[in-house]
Wavefront OBJ file of the C-alpha trace (Angstrom):
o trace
v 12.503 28.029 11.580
v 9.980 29.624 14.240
v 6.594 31.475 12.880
v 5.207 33.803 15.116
v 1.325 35.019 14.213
v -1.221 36.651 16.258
v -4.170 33.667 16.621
v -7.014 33.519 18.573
v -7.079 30.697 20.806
v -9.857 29.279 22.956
v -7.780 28.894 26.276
v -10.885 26.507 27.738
v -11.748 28.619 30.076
v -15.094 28.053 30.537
v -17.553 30.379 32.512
v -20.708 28.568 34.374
v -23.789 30.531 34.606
v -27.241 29.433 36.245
v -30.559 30.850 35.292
v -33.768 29.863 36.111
v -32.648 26.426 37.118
v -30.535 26.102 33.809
v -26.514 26.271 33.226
v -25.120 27.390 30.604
v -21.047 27.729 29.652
v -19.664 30.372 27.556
v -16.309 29.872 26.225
v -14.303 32.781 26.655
v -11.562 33.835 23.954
v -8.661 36.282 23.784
v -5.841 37.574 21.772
v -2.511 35.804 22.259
v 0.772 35.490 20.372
v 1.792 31.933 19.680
v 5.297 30.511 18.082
v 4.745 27.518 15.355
v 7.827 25.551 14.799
v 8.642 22.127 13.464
v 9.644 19.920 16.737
v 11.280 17.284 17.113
v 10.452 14.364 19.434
v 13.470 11.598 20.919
v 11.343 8.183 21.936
v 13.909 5.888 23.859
v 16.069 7.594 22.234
v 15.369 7.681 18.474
v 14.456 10.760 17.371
v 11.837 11.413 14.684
v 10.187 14.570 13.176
v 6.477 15.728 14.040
v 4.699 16.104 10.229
v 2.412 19.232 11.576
v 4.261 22.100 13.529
v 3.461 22.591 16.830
v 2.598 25.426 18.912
v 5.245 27.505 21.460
v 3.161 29.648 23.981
v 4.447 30.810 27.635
v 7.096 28.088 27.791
v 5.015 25.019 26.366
v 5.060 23.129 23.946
v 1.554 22.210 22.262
v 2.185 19.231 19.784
v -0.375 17.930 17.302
v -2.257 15.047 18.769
v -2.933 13.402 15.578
v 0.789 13.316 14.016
v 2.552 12.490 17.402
v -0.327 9.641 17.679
v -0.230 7.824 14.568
v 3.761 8.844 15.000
v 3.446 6.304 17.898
v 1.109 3.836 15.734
v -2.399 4.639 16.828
v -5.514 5.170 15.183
v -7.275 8.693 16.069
v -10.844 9.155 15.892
v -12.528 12.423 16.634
v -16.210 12.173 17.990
v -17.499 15.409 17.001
v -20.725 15.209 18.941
v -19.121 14.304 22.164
v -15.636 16.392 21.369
v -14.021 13.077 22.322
v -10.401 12.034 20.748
v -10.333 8.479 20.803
v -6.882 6.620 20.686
v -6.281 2.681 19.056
v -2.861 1.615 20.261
v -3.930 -1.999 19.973
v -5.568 -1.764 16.904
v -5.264 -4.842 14.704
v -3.047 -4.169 11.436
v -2.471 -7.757 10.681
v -4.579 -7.271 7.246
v -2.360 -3.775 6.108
v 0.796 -5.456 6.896
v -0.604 -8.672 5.134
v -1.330 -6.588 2.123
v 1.901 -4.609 2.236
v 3.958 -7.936 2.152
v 1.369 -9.090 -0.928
v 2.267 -6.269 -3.143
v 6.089 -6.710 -2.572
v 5.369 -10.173 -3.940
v 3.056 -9.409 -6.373
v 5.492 -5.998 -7.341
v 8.475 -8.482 -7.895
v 6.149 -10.746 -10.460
v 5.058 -8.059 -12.213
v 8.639 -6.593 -13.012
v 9.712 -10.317 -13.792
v 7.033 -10.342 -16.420
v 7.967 -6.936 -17.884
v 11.969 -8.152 -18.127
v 10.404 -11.536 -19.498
v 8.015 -9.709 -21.984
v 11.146 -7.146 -23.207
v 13.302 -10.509 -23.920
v 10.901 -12.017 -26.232
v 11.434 -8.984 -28.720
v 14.195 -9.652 -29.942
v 13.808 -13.352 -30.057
v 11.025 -12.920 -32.123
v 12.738 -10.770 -34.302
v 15.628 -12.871 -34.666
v 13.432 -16.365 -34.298
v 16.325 -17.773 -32.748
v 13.951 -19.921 -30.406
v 16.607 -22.095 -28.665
v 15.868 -18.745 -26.227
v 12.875 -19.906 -25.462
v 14.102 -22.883 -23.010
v 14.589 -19.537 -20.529
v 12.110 -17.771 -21.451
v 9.627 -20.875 -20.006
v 12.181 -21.444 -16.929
v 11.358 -17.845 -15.781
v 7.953 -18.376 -16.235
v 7.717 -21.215 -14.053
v 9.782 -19.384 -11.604
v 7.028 -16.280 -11.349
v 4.265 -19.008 -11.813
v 5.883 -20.690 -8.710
v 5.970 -16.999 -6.720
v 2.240 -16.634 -7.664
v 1.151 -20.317 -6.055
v 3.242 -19.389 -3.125
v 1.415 -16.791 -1.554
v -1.835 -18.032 -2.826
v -3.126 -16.258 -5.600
v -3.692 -19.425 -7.795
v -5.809 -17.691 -10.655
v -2.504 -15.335 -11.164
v -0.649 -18.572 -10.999
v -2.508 -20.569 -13.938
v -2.741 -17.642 -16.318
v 1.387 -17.725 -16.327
v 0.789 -21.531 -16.497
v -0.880 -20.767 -20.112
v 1.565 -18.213 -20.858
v 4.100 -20.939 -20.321
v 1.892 -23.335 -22.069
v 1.892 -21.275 -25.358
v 5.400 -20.200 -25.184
v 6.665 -24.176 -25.638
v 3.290 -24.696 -28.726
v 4.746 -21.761 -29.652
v 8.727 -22.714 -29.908
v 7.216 -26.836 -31.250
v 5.028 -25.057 -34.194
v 7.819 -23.061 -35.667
v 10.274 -26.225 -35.222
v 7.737 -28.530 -36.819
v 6.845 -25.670 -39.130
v 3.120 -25.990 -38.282
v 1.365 -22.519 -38.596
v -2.201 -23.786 -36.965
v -0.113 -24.652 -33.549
v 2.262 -21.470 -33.939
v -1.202 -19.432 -34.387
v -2.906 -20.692 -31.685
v -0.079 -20.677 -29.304
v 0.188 -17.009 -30.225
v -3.634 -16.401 -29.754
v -3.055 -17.931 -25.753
v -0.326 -16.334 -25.242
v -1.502 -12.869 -26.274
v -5.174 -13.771 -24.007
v -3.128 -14.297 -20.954
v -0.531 -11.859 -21.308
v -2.970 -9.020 -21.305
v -5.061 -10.998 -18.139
v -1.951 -10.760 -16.148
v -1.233 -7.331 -17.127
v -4.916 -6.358 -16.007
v -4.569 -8.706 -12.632
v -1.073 -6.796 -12.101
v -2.443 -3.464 -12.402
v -5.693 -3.740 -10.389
v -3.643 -6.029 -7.766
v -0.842 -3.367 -7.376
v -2.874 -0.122 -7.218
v -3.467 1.894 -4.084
v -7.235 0.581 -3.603
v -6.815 -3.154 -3.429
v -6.602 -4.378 0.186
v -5.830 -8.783 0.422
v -7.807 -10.707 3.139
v -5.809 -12.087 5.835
v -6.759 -15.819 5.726
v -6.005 -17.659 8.738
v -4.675 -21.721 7.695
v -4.954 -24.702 10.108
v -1.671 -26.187 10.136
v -2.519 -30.217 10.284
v 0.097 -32.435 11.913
l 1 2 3 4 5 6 7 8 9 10 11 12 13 14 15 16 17 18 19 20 21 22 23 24 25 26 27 28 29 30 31 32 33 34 35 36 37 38 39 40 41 42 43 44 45 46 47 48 49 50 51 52 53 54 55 56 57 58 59 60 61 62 63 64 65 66 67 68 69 70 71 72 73 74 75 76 77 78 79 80 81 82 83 84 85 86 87 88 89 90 91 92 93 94 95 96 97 98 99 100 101 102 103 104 105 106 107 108 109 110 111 112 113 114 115 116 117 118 119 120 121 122 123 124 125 126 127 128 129 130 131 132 133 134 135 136 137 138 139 140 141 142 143 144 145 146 147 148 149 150 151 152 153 154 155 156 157 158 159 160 161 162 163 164 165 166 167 168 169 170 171 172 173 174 175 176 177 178 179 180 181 182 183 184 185 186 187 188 189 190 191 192 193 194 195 196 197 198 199 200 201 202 203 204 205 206 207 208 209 210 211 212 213 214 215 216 217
């Protein structure tokens, strides 16, 4: 759908004055009647939507730098003092993409954990703990996930989660409340350690390190 509005534009016509040895520009401004549409731009042939409308005005189209840059994958800067754009095509995202792969990993542990965690319930309930062989199998599986792309505190907290979950399933067997107490104590400790090092690991804010290894022959 086109918008039409009346809008005063500076057309960057500038006017260059001298007095008394100094120049001096004066921008000049006038009344014009503009078109603002939503375009759409084809790039080797894929086309793709503009997220700002752009302007129509005596047969050209003015497109917003900004969205058609980062569109493109640049970083804009604006240098206000100089009125200079500045355009990053070769900026390094090696870290965001780093962190975006992370959180995927990080995003399938934590919903593990949360199908692991709804499980338990009704074994409890039931204390049918032959369930519990699983229940440990999946926890070495996440455990595993957690070692793998590095995060080794994340990985030893499941550990103890794990841990507990077998002194857990041996103290009710052997019908030894100190052992079915304490496993319950370590459990609980690390359950809500993980949920904390899920939440802050997952949230918008958090950013991983890239960490460059050395691979030894």
């Amino acid at each position: 759908m086109i918008r039409k509005y009346k809008l005063i534009l500076s057309i960057g016509i500038i006017g260059l004055f001298t007095m008394s040895g100094s120049a001096w520009a004066e921008d000049q401004f006038r009344n014009v009647e503009v078109f603002f549409q939503r375009i759409n731009i084809t790039i080797n042939g894929q086309q793709t939507t503009l997220t700002k409308d752009s302007i129509l005005y005596e047969g050209s189209v003015y497109v917003p730098l900004r969205s058609l840059s980062e569109m493109l994958g640049a970083e804009v800067g604006w240098d206000s003092d100089n009125r200079n754009v500045a355009l990053d095509f070769i900026h390094d995202n090696r870290n965001e993409l780093f962190t975006a792969l992370q959180k995927k990993m990080v995003q399938y542990v934590a919903i593990r954990n949360n199908q692991i965690t709804k499980d338990l319930i009704p074994i409890f309930k039931n204390t049918d703990f032959d369930d519990l062989r699983s229940i440990v199998d999946r926890y070495a599986e996440i455990s595993k996930i957690a070692k793998d792309i590095d995060d080794l505190a994340m990985s030893q907290t499941i550990d103890k989660m794990k841990a507990a979950i077998i002194l857990l399933q041996t103290g009710w067997e052997k019908k030894n409340t100190d052992d079915y107490m304490l496993a319950w104590t370590i459990y609980s400790k690390n359950a809500d350690l993980l949920n904390k090092d899920l939440t802050t690991k997952l949230s918008e804010s958090y950013h991983y390190e890239l960490i460059d290894k050395s691979i030894k022959n």
